[in-house]
FIDREN-228726 format. One line per 2 residues: number of its first residue (from 1); their letters; for each residue x, y, z of N, C-alpha, C, O, CB. Coordinates in nm, 3 decimals. Glycine has a CB too. Layout:
<rs>
NUM	a	X/Y/Z/X/Y/Z/X/Y/Z/X/Y/Z/X/Y/Z ~ ...
</rs>
This chain:
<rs>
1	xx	-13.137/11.591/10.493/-13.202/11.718/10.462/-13.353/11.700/10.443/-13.422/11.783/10.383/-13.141/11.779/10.337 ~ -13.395/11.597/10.494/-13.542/11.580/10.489/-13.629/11.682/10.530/-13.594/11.743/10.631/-13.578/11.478/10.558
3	xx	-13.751/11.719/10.468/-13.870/11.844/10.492/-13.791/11.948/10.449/-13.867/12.044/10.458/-13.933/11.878/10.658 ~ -13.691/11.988/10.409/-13.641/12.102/10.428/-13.672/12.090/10.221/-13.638/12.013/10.132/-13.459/12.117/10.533
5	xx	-13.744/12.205/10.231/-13.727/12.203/10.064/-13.671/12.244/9.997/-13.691/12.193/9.887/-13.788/12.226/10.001 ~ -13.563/12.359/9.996/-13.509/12.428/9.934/-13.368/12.356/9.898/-13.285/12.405/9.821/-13.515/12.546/9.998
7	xx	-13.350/12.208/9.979/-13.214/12.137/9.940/-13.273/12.013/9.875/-13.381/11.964/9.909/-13.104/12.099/10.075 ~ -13.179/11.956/9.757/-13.217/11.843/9.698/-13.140/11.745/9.783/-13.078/11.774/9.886/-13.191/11.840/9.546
9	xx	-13.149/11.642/9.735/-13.090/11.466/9.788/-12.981/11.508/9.834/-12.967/11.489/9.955/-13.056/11.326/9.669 ~ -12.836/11.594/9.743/-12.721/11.563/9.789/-12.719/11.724/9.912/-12.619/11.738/9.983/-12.590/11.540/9.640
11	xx	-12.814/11.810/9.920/-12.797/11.911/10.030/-12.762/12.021/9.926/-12.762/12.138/9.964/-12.674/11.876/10.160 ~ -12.735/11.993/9.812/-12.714/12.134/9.675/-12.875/12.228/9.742/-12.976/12.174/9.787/-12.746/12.044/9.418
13	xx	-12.846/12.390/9.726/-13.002/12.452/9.752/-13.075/12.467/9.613/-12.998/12.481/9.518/-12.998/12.615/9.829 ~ -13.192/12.466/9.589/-13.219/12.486/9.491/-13.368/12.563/9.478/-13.448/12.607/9.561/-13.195/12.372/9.439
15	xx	-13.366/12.556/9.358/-13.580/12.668/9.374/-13.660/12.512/9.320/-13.638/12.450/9.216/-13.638/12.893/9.165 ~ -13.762/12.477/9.435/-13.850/12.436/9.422/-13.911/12.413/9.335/-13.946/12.520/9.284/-13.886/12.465/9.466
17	xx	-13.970/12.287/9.254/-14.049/12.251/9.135/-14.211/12.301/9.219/-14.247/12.261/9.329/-14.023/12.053/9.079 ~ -14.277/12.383/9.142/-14.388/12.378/9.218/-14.480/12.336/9.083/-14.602/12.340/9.100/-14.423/12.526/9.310
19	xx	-14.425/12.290/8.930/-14.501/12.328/8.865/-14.605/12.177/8.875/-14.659/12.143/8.770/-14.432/12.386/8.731 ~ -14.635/12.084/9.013/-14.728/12.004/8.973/-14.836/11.996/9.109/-14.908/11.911/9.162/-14.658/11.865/8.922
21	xx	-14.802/12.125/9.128/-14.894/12.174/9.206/-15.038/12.248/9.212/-15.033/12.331/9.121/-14.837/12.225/9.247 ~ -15.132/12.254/9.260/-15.255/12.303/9.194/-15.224/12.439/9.199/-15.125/12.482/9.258/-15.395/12.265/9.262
23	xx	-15.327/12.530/9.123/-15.331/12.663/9.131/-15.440/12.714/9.230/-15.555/12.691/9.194/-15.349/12.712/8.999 ~ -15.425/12.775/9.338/-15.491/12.790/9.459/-15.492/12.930/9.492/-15.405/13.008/9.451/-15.432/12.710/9.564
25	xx	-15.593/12.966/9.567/-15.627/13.147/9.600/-15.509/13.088/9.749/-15.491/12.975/9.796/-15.878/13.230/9.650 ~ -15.460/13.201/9.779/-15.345/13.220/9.888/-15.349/13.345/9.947/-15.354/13.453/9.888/-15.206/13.206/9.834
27	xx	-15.346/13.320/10.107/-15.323/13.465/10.172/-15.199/13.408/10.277/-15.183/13.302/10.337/-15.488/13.545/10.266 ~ -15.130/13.517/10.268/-15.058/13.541/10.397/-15.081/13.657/10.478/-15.132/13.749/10.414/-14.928/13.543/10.375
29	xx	-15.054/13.687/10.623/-15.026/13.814/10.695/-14.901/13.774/10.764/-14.855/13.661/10.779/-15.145/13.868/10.798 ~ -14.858/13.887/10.804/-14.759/13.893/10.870/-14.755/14.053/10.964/-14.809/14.161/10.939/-14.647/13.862/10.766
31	xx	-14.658/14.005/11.087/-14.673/14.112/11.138/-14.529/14.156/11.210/-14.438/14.082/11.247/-14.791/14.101/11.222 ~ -14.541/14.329/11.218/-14.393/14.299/11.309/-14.443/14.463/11.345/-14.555/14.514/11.333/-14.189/14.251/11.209
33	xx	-14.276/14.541/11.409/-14.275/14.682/11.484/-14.183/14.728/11.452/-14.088/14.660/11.415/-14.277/14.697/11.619 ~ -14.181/14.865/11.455/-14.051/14.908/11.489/-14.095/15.040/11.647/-14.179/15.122/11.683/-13.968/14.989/11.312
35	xx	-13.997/14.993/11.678/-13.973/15.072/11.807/-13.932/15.195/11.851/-13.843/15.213/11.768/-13.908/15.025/11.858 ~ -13.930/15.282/11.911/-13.914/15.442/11.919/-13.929/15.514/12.036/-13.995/15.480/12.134/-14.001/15.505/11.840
37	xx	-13.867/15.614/12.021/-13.842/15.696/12.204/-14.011/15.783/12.129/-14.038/15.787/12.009/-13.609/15.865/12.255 ~ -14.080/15.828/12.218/-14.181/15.902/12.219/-14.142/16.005/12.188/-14.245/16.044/12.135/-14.247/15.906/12.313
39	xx	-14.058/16.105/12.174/-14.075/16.177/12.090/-14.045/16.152/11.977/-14.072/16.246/11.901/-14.041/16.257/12.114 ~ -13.997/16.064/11.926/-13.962/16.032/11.778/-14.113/15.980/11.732/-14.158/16.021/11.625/-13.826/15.903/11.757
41	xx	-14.173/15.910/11.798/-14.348/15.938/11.760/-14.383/16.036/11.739/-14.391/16.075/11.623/-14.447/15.915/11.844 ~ -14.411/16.101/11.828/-14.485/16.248/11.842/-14.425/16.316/11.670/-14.485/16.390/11.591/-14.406/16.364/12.023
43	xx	-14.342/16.279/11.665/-14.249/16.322/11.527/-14.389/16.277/11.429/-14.480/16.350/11.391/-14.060/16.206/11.491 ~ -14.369/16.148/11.408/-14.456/16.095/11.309/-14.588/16.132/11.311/-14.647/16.161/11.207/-14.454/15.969/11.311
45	xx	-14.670/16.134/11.482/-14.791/16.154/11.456/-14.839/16.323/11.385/-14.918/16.347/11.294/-14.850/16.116/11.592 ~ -14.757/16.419/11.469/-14.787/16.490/11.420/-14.753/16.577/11.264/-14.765/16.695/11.232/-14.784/16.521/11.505
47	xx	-14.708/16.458/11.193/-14.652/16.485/11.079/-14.549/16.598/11.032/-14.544/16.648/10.920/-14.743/16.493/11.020 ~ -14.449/16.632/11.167/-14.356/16.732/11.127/-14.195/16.659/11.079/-14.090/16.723/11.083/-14.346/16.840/11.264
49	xx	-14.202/16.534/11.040/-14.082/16.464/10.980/-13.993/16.551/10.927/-14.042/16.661/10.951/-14.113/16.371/10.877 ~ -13.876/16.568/10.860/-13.822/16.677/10.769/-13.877/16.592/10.636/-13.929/16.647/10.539/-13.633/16.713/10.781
51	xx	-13.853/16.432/10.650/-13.833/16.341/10.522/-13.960/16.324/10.460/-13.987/16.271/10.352/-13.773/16.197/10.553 ~ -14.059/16.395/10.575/-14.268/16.400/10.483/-14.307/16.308/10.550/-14.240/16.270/10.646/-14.319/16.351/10.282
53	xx	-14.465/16.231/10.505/-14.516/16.141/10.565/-14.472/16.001/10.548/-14.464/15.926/10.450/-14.627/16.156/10.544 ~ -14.443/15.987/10.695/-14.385/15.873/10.743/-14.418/15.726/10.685/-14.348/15.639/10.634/-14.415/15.877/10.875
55	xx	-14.573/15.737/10.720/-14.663/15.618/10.762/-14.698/15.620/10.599/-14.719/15.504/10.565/-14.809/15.644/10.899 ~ -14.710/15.709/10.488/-14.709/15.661/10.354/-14.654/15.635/10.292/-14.696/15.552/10.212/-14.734/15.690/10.297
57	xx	-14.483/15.698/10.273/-14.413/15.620/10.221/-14.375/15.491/10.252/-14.354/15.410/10.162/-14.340/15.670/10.210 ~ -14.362/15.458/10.387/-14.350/15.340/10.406/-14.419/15.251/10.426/-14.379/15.153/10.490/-14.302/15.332/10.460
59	xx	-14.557/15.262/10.371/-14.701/15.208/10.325/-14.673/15.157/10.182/-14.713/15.046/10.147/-14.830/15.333/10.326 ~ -14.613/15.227/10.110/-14.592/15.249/9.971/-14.448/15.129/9.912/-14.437/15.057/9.813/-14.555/15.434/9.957
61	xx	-14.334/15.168/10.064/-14.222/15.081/10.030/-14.283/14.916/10.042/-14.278/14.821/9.965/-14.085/15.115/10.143 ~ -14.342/14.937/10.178/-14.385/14.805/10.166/-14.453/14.703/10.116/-14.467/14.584/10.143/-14.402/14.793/10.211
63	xx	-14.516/14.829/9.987/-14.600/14.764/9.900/-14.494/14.677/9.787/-14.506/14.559/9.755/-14.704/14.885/9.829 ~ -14.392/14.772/9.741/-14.301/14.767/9.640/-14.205/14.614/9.692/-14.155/14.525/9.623/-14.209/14.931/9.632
65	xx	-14.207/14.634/9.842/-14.097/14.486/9.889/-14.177/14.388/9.851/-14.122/14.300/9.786/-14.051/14.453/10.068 ~ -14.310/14.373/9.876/-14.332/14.253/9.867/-14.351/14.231/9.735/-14.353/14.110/9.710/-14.427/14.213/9.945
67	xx	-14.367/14.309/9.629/-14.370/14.259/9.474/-14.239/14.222/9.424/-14.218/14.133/9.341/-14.426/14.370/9.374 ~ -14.156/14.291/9.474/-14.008/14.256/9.442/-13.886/14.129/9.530/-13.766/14.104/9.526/-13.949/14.403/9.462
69	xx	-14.018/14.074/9.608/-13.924/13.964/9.696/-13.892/13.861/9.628/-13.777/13.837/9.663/-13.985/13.905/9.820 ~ -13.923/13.787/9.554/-13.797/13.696/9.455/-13.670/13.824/9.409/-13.559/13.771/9.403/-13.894/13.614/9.262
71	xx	-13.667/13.950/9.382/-13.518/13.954/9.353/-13.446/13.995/9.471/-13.342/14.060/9.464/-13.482/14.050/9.238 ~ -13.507/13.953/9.595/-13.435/13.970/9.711/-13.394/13.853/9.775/-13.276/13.833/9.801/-13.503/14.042/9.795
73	xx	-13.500/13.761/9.808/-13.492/13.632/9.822/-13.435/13.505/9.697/-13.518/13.465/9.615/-13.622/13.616/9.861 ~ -13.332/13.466/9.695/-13.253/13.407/9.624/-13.358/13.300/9.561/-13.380/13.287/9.440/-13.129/13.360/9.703
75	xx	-13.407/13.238/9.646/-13.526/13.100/9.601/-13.644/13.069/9.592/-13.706/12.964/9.571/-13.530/13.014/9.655 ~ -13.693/13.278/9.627/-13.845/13.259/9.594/-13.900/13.254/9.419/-13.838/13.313/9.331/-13.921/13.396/9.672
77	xx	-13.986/13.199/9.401/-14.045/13.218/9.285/-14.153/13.346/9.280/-14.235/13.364/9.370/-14.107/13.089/9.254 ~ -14.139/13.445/9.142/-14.189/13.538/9.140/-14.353/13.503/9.114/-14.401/13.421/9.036/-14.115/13.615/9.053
79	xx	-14.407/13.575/9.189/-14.536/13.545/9.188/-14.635/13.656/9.165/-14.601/13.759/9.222/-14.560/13.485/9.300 ~ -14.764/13.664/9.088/-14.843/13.779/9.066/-14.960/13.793/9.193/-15.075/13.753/9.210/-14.911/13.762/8.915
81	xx	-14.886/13.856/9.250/-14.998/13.951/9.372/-15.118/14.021/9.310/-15.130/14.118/9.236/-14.913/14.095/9.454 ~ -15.212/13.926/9.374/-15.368/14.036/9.326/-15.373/14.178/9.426/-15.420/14.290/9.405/-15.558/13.929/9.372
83	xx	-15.301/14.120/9.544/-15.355/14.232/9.692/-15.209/14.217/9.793/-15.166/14.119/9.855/-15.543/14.145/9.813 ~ -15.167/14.327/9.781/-15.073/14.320/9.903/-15.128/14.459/9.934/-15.149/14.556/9.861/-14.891/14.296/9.881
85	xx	-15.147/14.435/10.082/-15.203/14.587/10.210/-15.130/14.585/10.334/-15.126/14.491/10.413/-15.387/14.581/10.281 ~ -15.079/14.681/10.342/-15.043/14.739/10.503/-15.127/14.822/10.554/-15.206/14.899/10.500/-14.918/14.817/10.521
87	xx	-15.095/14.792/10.712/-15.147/14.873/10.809/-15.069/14.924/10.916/-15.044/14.853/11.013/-15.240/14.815/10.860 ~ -15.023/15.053/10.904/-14.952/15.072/10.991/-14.983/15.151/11.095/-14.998/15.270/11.070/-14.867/15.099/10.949
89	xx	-15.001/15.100/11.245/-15.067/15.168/11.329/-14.969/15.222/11.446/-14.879/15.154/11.497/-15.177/15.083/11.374 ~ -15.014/15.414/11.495/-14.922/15.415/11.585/-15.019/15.374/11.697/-15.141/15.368/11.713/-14.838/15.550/11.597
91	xx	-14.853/15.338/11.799/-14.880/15.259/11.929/-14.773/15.344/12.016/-14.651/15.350/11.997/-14.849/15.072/11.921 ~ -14.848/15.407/12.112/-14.819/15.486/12.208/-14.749/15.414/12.330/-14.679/15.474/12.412/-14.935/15.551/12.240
93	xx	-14.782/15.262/12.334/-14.784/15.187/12.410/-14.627/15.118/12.428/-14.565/15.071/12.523/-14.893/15.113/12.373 ~ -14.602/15.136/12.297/-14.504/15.036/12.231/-14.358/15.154/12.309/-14.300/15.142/12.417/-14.527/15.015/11.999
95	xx	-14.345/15.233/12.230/-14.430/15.327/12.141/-14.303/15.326/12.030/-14.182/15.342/12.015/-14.486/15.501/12.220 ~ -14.439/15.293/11.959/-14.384/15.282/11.802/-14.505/15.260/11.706/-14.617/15.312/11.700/-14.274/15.145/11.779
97	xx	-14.456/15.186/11.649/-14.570/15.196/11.518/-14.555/15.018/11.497/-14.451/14.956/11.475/-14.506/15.324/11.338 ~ -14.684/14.968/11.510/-14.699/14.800/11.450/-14.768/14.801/11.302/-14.869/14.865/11.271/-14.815/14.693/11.563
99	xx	-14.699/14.724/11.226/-14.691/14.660/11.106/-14.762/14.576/11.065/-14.720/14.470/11.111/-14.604/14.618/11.091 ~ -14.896/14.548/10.969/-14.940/14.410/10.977/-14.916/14.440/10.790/-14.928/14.556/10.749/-15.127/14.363/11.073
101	xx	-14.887/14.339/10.699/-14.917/14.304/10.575/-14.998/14.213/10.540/-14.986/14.114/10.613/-14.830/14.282/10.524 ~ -15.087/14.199/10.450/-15.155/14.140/10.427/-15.137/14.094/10.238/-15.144/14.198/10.171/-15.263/14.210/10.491
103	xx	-15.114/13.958/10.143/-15.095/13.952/10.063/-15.159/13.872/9.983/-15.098/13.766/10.001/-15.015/13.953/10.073 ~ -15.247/13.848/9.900/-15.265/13.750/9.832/-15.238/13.723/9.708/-15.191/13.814/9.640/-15.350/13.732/9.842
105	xx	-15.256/13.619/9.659/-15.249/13.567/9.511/-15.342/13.438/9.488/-15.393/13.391/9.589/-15.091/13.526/9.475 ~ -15.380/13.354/9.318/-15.386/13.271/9.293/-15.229/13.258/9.243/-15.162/13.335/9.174/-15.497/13.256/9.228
107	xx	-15.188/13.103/9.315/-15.067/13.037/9.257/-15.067/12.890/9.291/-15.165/12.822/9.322/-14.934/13.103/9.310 ~ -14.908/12.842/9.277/-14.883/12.695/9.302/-14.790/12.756/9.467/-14.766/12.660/9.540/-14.769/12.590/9.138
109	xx	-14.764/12.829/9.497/-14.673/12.836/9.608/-14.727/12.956/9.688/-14.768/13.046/9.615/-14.516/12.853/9.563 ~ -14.737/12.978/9.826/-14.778/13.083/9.911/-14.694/13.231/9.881/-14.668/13.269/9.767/-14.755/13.028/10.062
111	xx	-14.659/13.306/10.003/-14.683/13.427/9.996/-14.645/13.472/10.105/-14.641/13.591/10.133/-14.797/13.457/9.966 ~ -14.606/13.367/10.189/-14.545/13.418/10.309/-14.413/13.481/10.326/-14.378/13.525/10.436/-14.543/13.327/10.386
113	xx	-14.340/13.486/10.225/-14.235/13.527/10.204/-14.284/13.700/10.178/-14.245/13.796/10.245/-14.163/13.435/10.089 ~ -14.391/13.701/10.050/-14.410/13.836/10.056/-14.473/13.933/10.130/-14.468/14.055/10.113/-14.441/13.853/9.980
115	xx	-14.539/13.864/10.222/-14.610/13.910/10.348/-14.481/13.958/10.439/-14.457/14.079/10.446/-14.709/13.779/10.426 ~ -14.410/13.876/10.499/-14.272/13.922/10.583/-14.178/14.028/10.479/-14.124/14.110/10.555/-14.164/13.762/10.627
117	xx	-14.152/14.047/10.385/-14.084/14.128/10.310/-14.134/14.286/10.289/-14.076/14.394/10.273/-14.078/14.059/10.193 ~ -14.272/14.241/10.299/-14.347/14.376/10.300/-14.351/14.458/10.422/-14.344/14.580/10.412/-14.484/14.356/10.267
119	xx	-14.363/14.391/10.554/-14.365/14.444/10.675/-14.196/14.523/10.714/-14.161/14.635/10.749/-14.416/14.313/10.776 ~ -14.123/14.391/10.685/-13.950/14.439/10.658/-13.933/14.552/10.594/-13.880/14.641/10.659/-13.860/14.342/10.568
121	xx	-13.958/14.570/10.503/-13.936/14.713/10.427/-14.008/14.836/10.485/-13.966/14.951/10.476/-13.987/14.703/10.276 ~ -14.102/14.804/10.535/-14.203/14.935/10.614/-14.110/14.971/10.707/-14.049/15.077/10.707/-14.365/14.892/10.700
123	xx	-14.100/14.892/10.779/-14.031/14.880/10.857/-13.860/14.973/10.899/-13.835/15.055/10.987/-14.040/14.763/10.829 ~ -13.768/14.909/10.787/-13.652/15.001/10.742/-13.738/15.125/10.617/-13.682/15.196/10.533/-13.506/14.880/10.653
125	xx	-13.816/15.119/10.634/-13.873/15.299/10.545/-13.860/15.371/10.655/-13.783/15.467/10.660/-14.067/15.333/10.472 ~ -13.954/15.323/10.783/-13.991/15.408/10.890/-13.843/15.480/10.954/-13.838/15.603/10.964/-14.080/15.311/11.007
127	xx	-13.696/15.376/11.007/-13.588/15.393/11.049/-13.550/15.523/10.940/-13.544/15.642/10.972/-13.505/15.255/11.054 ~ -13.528/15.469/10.814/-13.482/15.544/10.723/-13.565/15.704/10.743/-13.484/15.796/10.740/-13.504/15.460/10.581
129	xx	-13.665/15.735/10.756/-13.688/15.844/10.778/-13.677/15.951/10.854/-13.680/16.071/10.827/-13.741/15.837/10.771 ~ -13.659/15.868/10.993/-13.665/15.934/11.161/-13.539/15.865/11.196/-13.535/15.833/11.315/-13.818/15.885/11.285
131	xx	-13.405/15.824/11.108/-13.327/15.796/11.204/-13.241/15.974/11.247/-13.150/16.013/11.320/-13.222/15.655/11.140 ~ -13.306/16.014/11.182/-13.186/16.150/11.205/-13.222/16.201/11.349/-13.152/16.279/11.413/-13.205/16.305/11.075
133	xx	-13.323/16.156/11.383/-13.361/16.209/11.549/-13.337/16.095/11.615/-13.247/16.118/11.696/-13.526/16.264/11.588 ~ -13.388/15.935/11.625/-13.380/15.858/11.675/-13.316/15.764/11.607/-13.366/15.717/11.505/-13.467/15.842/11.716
135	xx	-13.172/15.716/11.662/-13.056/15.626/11.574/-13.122/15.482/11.705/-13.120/15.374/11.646/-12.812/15.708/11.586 ~ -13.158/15.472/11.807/-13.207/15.372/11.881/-13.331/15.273/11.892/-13.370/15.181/11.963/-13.204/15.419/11.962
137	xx	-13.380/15.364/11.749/-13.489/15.266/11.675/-13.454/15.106/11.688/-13.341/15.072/11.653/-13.493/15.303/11.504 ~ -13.562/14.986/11.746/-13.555/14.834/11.707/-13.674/14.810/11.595/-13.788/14.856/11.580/-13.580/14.729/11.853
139	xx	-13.613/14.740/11.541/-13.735/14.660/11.488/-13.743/14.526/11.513/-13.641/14.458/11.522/-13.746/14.666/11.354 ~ -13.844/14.484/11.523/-13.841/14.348/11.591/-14.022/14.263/11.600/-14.119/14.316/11.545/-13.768/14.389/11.767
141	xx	-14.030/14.167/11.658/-14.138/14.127/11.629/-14.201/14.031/11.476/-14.300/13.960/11.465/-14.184/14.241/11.650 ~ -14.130/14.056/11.410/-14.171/14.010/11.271/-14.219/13.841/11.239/-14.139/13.749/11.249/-14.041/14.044/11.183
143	xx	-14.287/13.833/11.221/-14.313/13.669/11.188/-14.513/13.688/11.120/-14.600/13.771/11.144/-14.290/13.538/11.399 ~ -14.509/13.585/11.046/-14.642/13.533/11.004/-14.765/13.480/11.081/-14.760/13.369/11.134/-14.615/13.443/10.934
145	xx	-14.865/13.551/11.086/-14.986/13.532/11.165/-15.094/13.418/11.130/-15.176/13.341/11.180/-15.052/13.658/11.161 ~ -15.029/13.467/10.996/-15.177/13.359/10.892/-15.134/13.322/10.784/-15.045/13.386/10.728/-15.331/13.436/10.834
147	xx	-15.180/13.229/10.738/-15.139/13.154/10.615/-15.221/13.065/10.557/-15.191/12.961/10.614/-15.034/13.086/10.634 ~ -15.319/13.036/10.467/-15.393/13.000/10.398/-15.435/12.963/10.249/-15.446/13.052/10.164/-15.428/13.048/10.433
149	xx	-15.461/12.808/10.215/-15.442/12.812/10.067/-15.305/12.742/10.078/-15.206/12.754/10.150/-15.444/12.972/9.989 ~ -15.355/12.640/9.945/-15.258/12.518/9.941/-15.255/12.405/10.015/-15.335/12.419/10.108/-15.149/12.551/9.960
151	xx	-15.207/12.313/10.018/-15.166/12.194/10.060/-15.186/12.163/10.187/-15.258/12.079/10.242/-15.052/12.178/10.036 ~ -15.099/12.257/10.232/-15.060/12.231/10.399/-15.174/12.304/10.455/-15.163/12.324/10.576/-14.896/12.302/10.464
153	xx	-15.291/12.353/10.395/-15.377/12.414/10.442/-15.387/12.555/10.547/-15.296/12.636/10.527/-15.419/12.323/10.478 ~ -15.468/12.585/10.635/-15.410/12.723/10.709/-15.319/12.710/10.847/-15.293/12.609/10.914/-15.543/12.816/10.755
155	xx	-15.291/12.811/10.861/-15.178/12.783/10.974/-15.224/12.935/11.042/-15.206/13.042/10.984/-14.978/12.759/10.909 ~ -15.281/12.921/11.167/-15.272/13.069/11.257/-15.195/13.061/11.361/-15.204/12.962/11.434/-15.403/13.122/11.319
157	xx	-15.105/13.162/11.388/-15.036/13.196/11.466/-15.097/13.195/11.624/-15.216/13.227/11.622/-14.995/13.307/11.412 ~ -15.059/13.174/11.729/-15.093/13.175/11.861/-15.038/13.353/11.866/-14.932/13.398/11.822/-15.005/13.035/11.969
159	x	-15.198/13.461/11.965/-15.141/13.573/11.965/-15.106/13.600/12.133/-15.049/13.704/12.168/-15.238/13.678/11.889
</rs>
């Protein structure tokens, strides 16, 4: 079970000792989509939802996922977020709407967990709102762009 941290010697999972680790400024982003027939856009852009605005509540959920991802994630350690931000942009192209989160903290452990948790939840906000017109919604795309702060130093994603 070597590199893998979340297992000790005998492969038991466990939460990470981070406490001899420095205390470090940390960002993550992350990014992902959810997907949509064009008129289920047109829904959102022009703000006639039945369920209200789309793009804020689920601005708002995704704020709430990523503060609450240790009681979602079994082995994250809870951590105090100075800044978690979304951006949720429509894409005509897609057409849907792309996701970016953005999170930081000072800690002993990153944030990439709450960066992907935050986009995830925008994400199922957006479905949750417009599935009553569009049940063929994907979401998809999701993974970490950036990562910075700590040990392993930064890590950017190839776009």
């Amino acid at each position: 079970m070597s590199g893998l941290t979340h297992f000790d010697a005998g492969g038991s999972a466990h939460m990470v000792d981070v406490s001899d680790k420095d205390v470090t400024d940390r960002v993550a982003v992350a990014e992902g989509y959810i997907k949509m027939s064009p008129q289920t856009l047109e829904i959102i852009m022009d703000g006639s939802a039945k369920k209200g605005d789309v793009l804020g509540v689920a601005r708002l959920a995704g704020i709430m996922g990523a503060k609450r991802t240790s009681d979602l994630i079994p082995l994250c350690h809870p951590l105090p977020l100075s800044r978690v931000a979304l951006d949720l942009v429509l894409d005509t192209a897609l057409p849907g709407i792309r996701i970016e989160a953005t999170v930081k903290t000072s800690g002993r452990t990153g944030v990439e967990m709450e960066a992907l948790t935050a986009v995830s939840v925008a994400a199922l906000t957006v479905y949750d709102m417009v599935k009553a017109v569009d049940k063929e919604m994907q979401i998809g795309g999701t993974r970490v762009i950036l990562k910075d702060g700590g040990k392993s130093g930064r890590y950017e994603a190839a776009r």
